[in-house]
N, CA, C and O atoms as CSV, one atom per row, in Angstrom:
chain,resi,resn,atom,element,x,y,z
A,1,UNK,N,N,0.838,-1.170,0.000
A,1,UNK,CA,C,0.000,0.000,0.000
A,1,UNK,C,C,0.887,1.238,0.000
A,1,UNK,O,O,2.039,0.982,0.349
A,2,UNK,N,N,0.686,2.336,-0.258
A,2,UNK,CA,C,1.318,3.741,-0.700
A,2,UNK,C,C,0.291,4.299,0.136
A,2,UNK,O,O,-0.928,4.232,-0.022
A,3,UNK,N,N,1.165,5.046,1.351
A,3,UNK,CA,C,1.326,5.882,2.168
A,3,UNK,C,C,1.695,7.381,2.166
A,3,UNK,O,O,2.891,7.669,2.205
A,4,UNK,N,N,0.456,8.690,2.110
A,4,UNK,CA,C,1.208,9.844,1.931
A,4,UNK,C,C,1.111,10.638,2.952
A,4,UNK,O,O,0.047,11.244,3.079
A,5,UNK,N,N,2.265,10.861,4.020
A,5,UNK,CA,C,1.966,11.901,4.630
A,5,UNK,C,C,2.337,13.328,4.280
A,5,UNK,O,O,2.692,13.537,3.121
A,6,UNK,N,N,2.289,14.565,5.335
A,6,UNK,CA,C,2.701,15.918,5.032
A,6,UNK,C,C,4.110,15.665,6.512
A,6,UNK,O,O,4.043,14.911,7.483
A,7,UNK,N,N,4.775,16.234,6.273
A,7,UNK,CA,C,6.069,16.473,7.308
A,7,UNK,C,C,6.437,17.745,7.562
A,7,UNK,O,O,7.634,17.950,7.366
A,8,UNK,N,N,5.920,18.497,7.865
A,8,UNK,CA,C,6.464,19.818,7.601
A,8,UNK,C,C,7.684,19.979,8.573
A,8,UNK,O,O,7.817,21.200,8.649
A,9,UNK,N,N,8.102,19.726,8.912
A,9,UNK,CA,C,9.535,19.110,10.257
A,9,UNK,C,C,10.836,18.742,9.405
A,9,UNK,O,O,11.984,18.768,9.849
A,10,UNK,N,N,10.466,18.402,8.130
A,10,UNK,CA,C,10.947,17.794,6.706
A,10,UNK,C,C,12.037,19.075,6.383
A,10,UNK,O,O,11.234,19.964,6.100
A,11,UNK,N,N,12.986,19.505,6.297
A,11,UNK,CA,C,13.995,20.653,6.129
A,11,UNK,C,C,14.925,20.334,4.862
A,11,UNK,O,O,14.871,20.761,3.708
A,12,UNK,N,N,15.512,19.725,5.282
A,12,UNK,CA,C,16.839,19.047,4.459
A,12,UNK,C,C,17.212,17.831,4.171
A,12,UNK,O,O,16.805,16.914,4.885
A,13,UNK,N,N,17.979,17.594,3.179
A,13,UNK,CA,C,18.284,15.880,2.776
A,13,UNK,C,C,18.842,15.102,3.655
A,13,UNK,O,O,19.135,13.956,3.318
A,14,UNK,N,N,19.152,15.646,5.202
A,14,UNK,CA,C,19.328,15.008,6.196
A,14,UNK,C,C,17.896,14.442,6.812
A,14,UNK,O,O,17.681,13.280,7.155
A,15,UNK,N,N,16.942,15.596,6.868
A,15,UNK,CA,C,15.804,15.073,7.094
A,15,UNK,C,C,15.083,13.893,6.252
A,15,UNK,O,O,14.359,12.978,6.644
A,16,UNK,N,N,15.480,14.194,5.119
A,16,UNK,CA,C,14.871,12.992,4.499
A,16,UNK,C,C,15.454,12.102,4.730
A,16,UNK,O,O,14.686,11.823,5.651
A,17,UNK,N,N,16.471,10.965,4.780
A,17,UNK,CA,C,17.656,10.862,5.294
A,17,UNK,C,C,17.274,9.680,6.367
A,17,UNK,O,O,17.395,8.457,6.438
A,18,UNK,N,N,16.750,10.737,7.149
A,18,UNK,CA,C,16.488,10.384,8.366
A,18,UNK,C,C,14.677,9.692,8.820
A,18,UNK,O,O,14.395,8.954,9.765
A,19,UNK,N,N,13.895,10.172,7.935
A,19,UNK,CA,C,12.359,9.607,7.767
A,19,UNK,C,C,12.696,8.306,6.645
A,19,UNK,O,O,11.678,7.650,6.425
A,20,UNK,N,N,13.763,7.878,5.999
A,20,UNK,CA,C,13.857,6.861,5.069
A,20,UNK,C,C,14.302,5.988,5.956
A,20,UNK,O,O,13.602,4.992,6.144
A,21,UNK,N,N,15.750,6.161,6.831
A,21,UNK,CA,C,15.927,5.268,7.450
A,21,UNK,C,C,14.925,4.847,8.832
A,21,UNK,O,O,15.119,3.708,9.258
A,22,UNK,N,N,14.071,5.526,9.420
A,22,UNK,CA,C,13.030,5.674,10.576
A,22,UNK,C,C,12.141,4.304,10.187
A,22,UNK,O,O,11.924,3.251,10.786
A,23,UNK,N,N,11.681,4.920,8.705
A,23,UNK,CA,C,10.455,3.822,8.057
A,23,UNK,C,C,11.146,2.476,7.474
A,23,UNK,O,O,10.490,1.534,7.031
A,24,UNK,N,N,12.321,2.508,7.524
A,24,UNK,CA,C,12.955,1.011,7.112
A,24,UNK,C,C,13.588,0.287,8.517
A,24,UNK,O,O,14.161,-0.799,8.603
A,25,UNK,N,N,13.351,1.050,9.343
A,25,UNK,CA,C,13.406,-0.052,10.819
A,25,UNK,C,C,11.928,-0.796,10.826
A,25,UNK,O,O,11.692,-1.654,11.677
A,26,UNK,N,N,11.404,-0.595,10.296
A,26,UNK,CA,C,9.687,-1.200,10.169
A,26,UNK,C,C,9.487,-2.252,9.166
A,26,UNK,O,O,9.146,-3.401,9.448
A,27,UNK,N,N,9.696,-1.844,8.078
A,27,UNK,CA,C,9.903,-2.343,6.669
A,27,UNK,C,C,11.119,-2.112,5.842
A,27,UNK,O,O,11.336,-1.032,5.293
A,28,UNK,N,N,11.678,-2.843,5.785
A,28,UNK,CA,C,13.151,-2.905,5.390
A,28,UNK,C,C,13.209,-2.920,3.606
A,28,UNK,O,O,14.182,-2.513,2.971
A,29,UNK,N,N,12.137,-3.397,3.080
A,29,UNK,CA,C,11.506,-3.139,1.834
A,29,UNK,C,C,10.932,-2.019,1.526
A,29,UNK,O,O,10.782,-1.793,0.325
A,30,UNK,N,N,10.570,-1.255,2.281
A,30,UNK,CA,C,9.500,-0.181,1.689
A,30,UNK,C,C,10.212,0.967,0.861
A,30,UNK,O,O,11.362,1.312,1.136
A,31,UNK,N,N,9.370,1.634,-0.322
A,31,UNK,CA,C,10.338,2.474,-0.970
A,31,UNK,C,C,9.783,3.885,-0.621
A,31,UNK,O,O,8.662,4.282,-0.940
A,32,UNK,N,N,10.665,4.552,0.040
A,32,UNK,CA,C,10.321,6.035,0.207
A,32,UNK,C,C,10.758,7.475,-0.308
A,32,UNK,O,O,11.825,8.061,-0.127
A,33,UNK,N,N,9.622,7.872,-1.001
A,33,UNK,CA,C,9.997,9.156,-1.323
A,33,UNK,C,C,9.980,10.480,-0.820
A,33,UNK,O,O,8.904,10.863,-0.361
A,34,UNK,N,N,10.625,11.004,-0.811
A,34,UNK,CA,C,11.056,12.405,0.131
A,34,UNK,C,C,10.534,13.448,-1.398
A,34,UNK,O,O,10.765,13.197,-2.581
A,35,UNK,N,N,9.702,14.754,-0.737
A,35,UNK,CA,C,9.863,15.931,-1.737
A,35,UNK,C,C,9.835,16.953,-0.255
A,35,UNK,O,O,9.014,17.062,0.655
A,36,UNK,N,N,11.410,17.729,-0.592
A,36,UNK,CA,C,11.487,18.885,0.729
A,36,UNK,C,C,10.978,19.684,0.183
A,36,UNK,O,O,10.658,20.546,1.001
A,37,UNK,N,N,10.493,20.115,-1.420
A,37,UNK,CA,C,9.972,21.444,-1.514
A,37,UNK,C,C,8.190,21.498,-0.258
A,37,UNK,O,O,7.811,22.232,0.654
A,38,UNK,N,N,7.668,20.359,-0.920
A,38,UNK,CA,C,6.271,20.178,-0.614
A,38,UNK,C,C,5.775,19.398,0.408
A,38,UNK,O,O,4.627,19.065,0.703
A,39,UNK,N,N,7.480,19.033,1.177
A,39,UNK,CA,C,6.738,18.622,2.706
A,39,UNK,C,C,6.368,16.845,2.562
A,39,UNK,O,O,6.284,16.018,3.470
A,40,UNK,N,N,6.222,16.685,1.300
A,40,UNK,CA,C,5.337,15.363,1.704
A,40,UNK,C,C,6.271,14.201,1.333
A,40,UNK,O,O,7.273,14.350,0.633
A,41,UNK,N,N,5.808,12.866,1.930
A,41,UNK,CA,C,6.703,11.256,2.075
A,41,UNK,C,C,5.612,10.851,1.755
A,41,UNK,O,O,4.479,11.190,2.096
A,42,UNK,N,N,6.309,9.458,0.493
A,42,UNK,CA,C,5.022,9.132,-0.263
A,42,UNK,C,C,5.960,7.508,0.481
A,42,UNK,O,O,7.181,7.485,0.633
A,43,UNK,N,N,5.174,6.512,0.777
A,43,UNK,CA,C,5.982,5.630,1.587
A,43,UNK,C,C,5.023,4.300,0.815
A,43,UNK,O,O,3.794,4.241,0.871
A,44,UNK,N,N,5.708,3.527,0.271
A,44,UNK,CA,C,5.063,2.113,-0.520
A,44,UNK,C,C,5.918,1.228,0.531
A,44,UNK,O,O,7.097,1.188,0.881
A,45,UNK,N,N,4.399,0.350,0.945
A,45,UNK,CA,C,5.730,-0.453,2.027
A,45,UNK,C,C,4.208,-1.611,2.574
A,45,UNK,O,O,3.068,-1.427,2.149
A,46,UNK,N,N,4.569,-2.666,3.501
A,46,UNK,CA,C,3.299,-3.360,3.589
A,46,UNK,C,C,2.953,-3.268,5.166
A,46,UNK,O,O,2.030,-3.924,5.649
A,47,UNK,N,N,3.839,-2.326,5.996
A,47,UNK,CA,C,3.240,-1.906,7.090
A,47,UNK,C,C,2.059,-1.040,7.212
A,47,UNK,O,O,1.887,-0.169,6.359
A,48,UNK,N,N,1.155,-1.196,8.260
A,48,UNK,CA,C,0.662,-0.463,8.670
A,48,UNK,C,C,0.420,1.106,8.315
A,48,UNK,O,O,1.505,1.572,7.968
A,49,UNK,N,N,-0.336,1.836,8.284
A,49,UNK,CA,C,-0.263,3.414,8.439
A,49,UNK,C,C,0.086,4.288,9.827
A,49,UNK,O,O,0.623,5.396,9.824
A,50,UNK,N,N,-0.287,3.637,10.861
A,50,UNK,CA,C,-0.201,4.050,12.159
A,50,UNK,C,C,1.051,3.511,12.734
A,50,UNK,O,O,1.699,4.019,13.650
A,51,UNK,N,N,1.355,2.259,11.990
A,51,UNK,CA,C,3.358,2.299,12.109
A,51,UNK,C,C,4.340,3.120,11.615
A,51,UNK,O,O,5.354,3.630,12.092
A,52,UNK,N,N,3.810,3.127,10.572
A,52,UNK,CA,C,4.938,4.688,9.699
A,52,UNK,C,C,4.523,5.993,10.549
A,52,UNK,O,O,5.396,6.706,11.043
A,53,UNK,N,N,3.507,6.200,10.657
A,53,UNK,CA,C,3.271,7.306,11.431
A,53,UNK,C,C,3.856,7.542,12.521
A,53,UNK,O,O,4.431,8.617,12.692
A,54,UNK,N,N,3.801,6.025,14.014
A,54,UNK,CA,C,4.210,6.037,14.888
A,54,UNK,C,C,6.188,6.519,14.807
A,54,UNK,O,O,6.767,7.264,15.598
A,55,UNK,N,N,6.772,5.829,13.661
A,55,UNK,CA,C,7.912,5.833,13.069
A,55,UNK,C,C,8.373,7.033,13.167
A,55,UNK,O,O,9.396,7.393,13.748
A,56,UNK,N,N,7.634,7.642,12.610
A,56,UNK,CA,C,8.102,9.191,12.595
A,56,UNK,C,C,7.888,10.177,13.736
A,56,UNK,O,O,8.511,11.217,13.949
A,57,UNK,N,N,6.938,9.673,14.391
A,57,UNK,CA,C,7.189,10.398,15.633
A,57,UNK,C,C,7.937,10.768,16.640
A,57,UNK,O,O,7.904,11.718,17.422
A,58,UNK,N,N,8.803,9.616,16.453
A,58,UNK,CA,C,9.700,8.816,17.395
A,58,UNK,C,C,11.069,9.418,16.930
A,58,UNK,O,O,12.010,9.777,17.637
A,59,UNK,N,N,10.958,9.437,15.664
A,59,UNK,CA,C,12.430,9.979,14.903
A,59,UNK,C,C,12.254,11.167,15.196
A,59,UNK,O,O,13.281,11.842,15.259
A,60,UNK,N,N,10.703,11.980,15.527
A,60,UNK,CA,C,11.416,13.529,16.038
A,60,UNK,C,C,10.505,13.848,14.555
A,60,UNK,O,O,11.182,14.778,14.115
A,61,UNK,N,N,9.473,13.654,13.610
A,61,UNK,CA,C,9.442,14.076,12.336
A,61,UNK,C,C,7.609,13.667,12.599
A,61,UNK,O,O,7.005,12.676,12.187
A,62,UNK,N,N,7.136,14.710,13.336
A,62,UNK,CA,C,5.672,13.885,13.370
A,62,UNK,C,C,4.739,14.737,12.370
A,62,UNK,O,O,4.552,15.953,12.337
A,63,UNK,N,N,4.164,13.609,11.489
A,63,UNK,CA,C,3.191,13.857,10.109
A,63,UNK,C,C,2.261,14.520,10.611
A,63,UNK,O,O,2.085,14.696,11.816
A,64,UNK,N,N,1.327,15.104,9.361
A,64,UNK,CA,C,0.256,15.502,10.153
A,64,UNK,C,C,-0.546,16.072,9.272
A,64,UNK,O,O,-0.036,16.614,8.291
A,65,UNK,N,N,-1.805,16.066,9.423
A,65,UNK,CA,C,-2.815,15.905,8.517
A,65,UNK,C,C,-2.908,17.172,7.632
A,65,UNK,O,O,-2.542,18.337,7.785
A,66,UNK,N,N,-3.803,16.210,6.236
A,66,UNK,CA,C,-3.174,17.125,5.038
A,66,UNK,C,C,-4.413,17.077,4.050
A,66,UNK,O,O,-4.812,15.953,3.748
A,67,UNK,N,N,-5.091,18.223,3.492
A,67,UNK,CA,C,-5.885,18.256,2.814
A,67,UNK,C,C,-5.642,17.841,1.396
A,67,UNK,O,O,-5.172,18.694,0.643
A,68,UNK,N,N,-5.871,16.770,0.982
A,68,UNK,CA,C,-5.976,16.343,-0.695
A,68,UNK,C,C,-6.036,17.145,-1.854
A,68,UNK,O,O,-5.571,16.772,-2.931
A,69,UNK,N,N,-6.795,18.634,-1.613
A,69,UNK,CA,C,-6.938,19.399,-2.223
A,69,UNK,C,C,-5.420,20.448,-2.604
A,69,UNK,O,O,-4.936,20.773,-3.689
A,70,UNK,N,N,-5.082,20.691,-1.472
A,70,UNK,CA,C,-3.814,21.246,-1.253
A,70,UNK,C,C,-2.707,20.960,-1.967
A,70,UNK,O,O,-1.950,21.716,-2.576
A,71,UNK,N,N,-2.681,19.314,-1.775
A,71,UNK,CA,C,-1.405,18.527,-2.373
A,71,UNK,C,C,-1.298,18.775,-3.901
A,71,UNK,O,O,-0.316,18.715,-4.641
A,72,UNK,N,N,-2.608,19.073,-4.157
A,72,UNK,CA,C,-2.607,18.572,-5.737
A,72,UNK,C,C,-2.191,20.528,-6.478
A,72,UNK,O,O,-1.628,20.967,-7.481
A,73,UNK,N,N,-2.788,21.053,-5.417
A,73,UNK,CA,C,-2.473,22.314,-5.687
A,73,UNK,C,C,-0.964,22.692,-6.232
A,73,UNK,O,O,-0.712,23.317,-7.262
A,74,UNK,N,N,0.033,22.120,-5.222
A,74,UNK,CA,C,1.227,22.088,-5.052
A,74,UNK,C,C,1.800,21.329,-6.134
A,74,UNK,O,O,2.705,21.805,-6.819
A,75,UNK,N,N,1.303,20.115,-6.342
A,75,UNK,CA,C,1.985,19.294,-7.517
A,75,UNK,C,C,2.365,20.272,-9.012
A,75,UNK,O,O,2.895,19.734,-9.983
């Protein structure tokens, strides 16, 4: 399943970096994409949603809810 959160905590390619390796202590398979312009981690992986989420909390990078409308704005 493909997972999108918003990160706004998300800064630099350290940050990303750092939410790739977070979500591969979970799923060691999952493929994650980082965009720092737009904040958002698009996460294909077969965990949970509330594990990646929990994931990132923990790393210090907590997601957080994101209007659909918005995203697409941005794209």
């Amino acid at each position: 399943m493909t997972i999108q959160l918003m990160v706004p905590g998300m800064a630099c390619s350290t940050c990303a970096n750092n939410i790739t390796n977070a979500v591969k202590t979970v799923d060691v398979h999952a493929l994650v994409k980082t965009d720092l312009q737009t904040k958002m981690v698009s996460v294909e992986t077969q965990a949970e949603r509330t594990t990646i989420e929990q994931v990132l909390i923990t790393a210090g990078y907590p997601p957080t809810e994101f209007s659909t409308e918005l995203v697409e704005q941005k794209l």
